[in-house]
C-alpha positions in Angstrom: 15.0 181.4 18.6 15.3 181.3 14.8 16.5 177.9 13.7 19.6 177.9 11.7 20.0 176.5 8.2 22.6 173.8 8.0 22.3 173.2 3.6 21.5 175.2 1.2 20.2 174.4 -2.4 21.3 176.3 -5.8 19.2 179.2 -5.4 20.5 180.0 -2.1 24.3 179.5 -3.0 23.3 181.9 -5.9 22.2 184.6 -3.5 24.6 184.1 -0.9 27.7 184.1 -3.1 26.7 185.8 -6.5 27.6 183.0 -8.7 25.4 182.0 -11.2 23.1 179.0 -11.3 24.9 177.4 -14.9 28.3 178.1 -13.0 27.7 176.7 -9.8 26.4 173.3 -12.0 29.7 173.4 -13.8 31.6 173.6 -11.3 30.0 170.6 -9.5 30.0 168.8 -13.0 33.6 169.3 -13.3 34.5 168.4 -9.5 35.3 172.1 -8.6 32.9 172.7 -5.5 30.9 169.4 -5.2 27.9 169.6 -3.0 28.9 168.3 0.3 25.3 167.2 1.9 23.5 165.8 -1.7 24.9 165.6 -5.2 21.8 165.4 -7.9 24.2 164.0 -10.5 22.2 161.8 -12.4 18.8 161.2 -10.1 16.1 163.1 -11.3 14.0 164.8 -8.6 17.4 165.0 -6.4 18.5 168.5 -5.8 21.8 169.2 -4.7 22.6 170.4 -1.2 25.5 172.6 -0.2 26.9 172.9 3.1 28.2 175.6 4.9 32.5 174.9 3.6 30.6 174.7 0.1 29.4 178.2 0.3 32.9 179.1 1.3 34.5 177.2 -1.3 32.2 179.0 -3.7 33.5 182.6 -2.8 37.3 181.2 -2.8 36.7 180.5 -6.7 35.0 183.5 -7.5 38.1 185.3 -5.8 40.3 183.1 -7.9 38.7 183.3 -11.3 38.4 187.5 -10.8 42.3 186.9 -10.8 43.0 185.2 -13.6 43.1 181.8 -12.1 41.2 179.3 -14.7 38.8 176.6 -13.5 41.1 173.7 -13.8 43.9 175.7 -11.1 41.1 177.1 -9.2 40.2 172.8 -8.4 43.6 171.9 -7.7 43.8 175.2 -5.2 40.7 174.3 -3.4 41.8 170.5 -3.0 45.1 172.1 -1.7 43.1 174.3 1.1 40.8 171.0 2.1 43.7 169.1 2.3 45.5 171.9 4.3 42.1 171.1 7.0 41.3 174.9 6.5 37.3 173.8 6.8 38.5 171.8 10.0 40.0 174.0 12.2 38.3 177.5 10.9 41.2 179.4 11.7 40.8 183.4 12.9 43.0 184.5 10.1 44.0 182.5 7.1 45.8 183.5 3.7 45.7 181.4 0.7 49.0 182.5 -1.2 48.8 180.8 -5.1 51.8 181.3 -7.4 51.4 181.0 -11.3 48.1 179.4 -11.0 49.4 176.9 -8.2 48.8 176.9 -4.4 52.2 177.7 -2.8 51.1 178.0 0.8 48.4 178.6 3.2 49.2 180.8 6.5 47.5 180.5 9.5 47.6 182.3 12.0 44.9 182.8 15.5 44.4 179.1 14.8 43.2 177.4 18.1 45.4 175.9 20.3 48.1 179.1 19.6 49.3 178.3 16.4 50.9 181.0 15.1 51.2 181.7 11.2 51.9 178.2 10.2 53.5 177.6 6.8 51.4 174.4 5.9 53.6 174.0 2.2 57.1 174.7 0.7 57.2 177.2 -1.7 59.3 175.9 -5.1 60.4 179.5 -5.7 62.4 180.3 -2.5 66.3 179.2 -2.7 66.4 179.2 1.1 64.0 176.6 2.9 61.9 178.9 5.5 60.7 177.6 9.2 57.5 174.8 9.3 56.6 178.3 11.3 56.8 181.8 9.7 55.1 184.8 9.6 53.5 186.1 6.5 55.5 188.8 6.2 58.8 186.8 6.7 57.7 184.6 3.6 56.9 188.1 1.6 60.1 189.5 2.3 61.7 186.7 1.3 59.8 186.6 -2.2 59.9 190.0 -2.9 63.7 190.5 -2.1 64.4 187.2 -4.4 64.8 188.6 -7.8 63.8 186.0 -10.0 60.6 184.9 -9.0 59.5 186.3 -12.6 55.5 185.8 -11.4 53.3 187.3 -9.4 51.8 186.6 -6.0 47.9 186.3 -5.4 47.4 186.1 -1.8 43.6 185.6 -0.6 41.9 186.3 3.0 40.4 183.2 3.0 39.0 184.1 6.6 37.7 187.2 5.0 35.4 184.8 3.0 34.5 183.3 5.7 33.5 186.0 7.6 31.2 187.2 4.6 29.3 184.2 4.2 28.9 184.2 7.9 27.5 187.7 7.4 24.7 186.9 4.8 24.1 183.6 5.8 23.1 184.4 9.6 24.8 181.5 11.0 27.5 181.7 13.7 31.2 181.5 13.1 32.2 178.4 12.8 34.0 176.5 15.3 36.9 174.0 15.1 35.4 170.4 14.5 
């Protein structure tokens, strides 16, 4: 039975998620994705350690920046998502939704326990407050038919994300903590 890799250093982030070496120590210079396991900040001979959220993370910003998002949003997104306990429950399906740079709302639905499509923030843009729980598509509708929105939505697969790095990484879905 192959043994299964729990951290990962820089060079394995690099090929797992395709972001380079200088961006990846950016990122954890500037408090975007932080190594969860070891953090060589400062202590020679220390190399940093991701974990498995961390390669995650990783592909959520790449995803983000290919859109336009800058660094500084793409943080603030990603604390949104931990916050939202995305990396504690692993649901089956989960879309980030960001606003003008800003995380609006996180949908989840196939979560365990049958949650179904929770809305896990309020959205500043819609006049009419929706349900704790509503469907994607009800939120969408809602946007779309509103005429003055004025900005775009970026909605992201987060579980897709998942499922990649699950995919070139080997390791088994992850489960709910």
């Amino acid at each position: 039975m192959p043994s299964v890799q729990l951290s990962f250093e820089n060079r394995d982030v690099v090929a797992f998620t395709g972001v380079s070496e200088r961006a990846l120590r950016h990122w954890a210079n500037r408090g975007v994705v932080v190594p969860d396991l070891a953090d060589a900040v400062g202590r020679p001979g220390i190399r940093r350690r991701y974990s498995f959220p961390n390669l995650v993370e990783c592909g959520i910003v790449l995803e983000l920046l290919e859109y336009g998002i800058n660094i500084r949003q793409a943080r603030d997104i990603l604390r949104f998502v931990r916050r939202m306990r995305y990396f504690h429950y692993w649901p089956g399906q989960c879309f980030l939704v960001v606003q003008g740079g800003w995380p609006v709302g996180l949908f989840v639905a196939k979560a365990p326990r049958g949650h179904m499509a929770e809305v896990t923030a309020r959205f500043p843009k819609v006049p009419k407050r929706l349900p704790l729980r509503a469907k994607l598509g009800v939120f969408l509708e809602r946007m779309l038919r509103d005429a003055d929105q004025g900005e775009s939505l970026l909605i992201v697969a987060v579980h897709a994300i998942t499922a990649r790095m699950v995919s070139v990484t080997g390791l088994p879905v992850p489960t709910r903590k």
